[in-house]
N, C-alpha and C positions, 0 to 999 in steps of 0.2 A: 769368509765371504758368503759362504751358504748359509751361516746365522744368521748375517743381516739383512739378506734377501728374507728367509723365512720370518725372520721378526718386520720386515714393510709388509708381506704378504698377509700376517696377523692382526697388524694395525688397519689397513686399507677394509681387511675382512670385515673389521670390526667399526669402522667409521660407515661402513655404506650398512650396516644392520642397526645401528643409532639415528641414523636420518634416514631409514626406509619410511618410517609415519610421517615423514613430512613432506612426501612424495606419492603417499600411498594416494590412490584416484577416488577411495572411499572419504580421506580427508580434503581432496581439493575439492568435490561434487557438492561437499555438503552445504546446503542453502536454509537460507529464512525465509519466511514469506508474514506478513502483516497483513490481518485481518482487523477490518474497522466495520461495522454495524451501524446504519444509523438511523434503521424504522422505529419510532415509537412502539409500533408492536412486535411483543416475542411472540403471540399465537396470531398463523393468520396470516406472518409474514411472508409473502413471494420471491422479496432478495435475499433475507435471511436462510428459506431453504433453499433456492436455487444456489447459495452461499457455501450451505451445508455441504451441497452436492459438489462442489466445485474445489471446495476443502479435500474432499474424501479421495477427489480425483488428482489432484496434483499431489497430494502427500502417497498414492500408490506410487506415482512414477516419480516422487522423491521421497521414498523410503525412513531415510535419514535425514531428512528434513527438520528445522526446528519452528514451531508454529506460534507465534505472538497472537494476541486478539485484544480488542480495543470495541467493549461493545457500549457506544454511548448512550444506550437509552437505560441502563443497569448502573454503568456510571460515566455520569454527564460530565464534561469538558468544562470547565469557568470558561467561560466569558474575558477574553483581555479587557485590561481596565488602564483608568489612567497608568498607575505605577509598572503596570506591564509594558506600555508601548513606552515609557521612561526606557526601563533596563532595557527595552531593545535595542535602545540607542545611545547607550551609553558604555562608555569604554568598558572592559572587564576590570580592569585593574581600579575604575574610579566606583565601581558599584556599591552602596550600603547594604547593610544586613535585610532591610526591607524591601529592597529592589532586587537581592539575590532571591527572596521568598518568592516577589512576585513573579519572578524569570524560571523557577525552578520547574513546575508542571512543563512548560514549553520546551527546558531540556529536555525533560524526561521521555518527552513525546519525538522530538525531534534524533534523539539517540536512538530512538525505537526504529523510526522512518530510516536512518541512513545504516542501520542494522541490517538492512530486509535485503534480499534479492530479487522480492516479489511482494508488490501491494495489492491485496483483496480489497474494494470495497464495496458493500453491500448497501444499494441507497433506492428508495421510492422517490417518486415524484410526489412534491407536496407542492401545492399552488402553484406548478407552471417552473419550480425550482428545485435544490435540495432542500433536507431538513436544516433547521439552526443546529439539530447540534454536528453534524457534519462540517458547515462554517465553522463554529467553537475550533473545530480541529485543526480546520484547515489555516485558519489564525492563527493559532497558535503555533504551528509549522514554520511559517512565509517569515521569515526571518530573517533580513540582511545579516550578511558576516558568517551565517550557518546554514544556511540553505538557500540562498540567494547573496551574488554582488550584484554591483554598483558602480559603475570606475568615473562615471556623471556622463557617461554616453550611452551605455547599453549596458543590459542586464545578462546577469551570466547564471544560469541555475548550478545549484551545487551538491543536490543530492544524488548520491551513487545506485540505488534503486536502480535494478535494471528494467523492470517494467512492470505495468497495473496492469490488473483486470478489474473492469468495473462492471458489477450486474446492477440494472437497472429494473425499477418497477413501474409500469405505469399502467394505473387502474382504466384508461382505456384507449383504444387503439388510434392510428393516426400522428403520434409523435414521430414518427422516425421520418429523415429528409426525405423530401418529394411529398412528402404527405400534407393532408390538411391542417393540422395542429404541429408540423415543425417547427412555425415561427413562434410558436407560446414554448418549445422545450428547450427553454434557456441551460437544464439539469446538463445539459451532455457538452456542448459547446463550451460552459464553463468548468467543467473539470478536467476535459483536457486540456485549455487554453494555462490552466493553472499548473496541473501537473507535469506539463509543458516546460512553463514559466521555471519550474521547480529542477528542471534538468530530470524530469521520468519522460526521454519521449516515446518511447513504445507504449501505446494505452491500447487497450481493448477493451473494447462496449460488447456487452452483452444484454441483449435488449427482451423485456419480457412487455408486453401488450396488450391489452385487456384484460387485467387480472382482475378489473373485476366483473365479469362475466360468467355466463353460464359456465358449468362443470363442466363441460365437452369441450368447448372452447378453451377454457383455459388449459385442460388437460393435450391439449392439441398443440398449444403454445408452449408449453412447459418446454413436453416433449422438444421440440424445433430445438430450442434455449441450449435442453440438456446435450444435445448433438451436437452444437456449435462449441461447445465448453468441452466434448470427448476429441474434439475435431483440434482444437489450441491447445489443447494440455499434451495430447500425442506428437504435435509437430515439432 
């Protein structure tokens, strides 16, 4: 009788030392975060280093962290074309070899997105909107059947992203609501309403304003930005 107790007692030893890493809180903690870039400029850029900073801040306080980046001005997004918005809509199983081509970036991008725990994106104001290639991406994403349904009533977002931060550029001041040029900053209203759409509802704007202005000024602003980013990364 004392064998067999002693031999459960070895076994049970040994089943909870086999599944301790799958428990361990280093392994449940561990997060992704996706970084997307989409100023035509690398030098110069205001989102891109407020970006930088904002990288360097959430990967301290996740450590173990695993970091994607997606920097479309290095490498641009196609454009969906006829045979992309084809395979979008067409069964899996009835796809041809040229419509799995044209579908295959939009996997690739869309595997990236519902990988993440956390979306960075880094985007300037360009005429009053985002850049094109930021749309490129977000195309390519909006995907019924993979990140979006359908049921012909209402829409159901389907990405598991738990939430964006979005830093924002705008070379000069007055975009932000209440202000004089709110109703020209279409950039912010439509990237939530879509990453919304998308099932990310936690969004965070981070807003940078007259970047392009004197040195003082902007240093003034930066600053503000970078506090408000030390302020959501710690809570």
């Amino acid at each position: 009788m004392i064998n067999v107790i002693f031999r459960l007692f070895i076994l049970v030893f040994f089943i909870s030392k086999v599944s301790l890493p799958l428990t361990d809180p280093k392994v449940l903690l561990m997060k992704t975060i996706l970084r997307i870039d989409s100023s035509a400029r690398h030098e110069g850029s205001h989102s891109r280093t407020l970006g930088d900073y904002f990288e360097k801040q959430w990967l301290s306080k996740n450590p173990d962290a695993k970091l994607l980046s997606r920097d479309l001005a290095s490498r641009p997004i196609e454009h969906i074309q006829q045979d992309t918005i084809t395979g979008f809509y067409t069964p899996p199983e009835q796809l041809t070899d040229g419509l799995i081509r044209a579908t295959a970036l939009s996997d690739e991008l869309i595997n990236e997105l519902q990988a993440a725990d956390a979306l960075l994106i880094t985007v300037p104001l360009y005429n009053f909107s985002i850049p094109s290639s930021l749309k490129a991406w977000i195309d390519q994403v909006s995907r019924i059947g993979h990140t979006f349904s359908y049921d012909g009533e209402r829409f159901q977002g389907l990405v598991k992203t738990k939430r964006a931060y979005i830093i924002c550029a705008y070379g000069s001041s007055g975009y932000l609501p209440g202000n004089t040029l709110a109703s020209a900053n279409f950039l912010q209203p439509y990237l939530q309403f879509v990453l919304n759409f998308l099932g990310i509802q936690a969004v965070h704007f981070f807003s940078l304003e007259g970047a392009s202005s004197d040195e003082a000024t902007i240093a003034t602003n930066v600053a503000h930005v970078k506090s408000t980013i030390d302020q959501s990364v710690s809570a």
